[in-house]
C-alpha positions in Angstrom: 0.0 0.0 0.0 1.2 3.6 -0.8 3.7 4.8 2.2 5.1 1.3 2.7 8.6 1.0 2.8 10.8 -2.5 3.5 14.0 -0.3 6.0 13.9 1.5 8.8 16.9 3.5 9.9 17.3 5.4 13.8 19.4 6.7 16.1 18.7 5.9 20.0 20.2 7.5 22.6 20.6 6.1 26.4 21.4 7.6 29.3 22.3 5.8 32.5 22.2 6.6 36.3 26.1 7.1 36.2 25.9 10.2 33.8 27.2 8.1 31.6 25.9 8.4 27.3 25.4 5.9 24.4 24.5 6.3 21.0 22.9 3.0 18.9 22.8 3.8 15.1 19.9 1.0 13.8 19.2 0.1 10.4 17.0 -2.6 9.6 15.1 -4.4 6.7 12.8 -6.8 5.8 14.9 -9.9 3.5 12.1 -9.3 0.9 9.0 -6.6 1.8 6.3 -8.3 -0.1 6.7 -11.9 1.7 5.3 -11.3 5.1 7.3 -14.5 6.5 10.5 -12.9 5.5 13.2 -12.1 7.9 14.2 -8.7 9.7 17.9 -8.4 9.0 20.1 -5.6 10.2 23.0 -3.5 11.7 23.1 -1.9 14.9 26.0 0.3 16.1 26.6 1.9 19.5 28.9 4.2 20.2 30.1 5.4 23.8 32.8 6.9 25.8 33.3 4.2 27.4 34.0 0.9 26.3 31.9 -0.5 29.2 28.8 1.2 29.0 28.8 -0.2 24.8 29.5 -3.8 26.1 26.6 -3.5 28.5 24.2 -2.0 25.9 25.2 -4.4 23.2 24.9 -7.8 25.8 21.4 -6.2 26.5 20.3 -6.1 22.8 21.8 -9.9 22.0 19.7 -11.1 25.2 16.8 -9.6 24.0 17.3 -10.8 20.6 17.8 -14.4 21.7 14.8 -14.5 23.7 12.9 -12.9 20.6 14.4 -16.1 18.4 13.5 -18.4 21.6 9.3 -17.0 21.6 9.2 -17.4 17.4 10.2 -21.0 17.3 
C-alpha cells in the first residue's frame, strides 16, 4: 500500500544513572518486503565513551534478541 517502505533507519540514545551516554545507530530491513514471512535483518551500532557502558548496551540487545528467536520458534 502507498507509504510502505521495507527499512527502517534510527538513532537511540541512552542515558544511565552514572551520567554516563550511548549512542545506537539501527538500520533494519525486511529480507524481501512483499513476503510477510521474510526475515528482519540488520546493523546496529553503539557508540560510547566508554568501552563499558557499549559492552553492556550491546549484551542487552543480544539477550533480547535471543529470547525474541527463543518465543518465534
Amino acid at each position: 500500500s502507498e507509504g510502505d517502505c521495507g527499512f527502517l533507519a534510527a538513532n537511540l540514545c541512552a542515558h544511565s544513572i552514572f551520567g554516563e551516554d550511548a549512542l545506537a545507530n539501527v538500520s533494519i530491513e525486511k529480507a524481501s518486503p512483499l513476503d510477510e514471512g521474510s526475515p528482519i535483518v540488520g546493523h546496529i551500532r553503539i557508540r560510547a565513551k566508554s568501552q563499558g557502558m557499549a559492552l553492556t548496551l550491546g549484551d542487552k540487545i543480544n539477550i533480547a534478541q535471543r529470547e525474541r528467536r527463543a518465543i518465534a520458534v
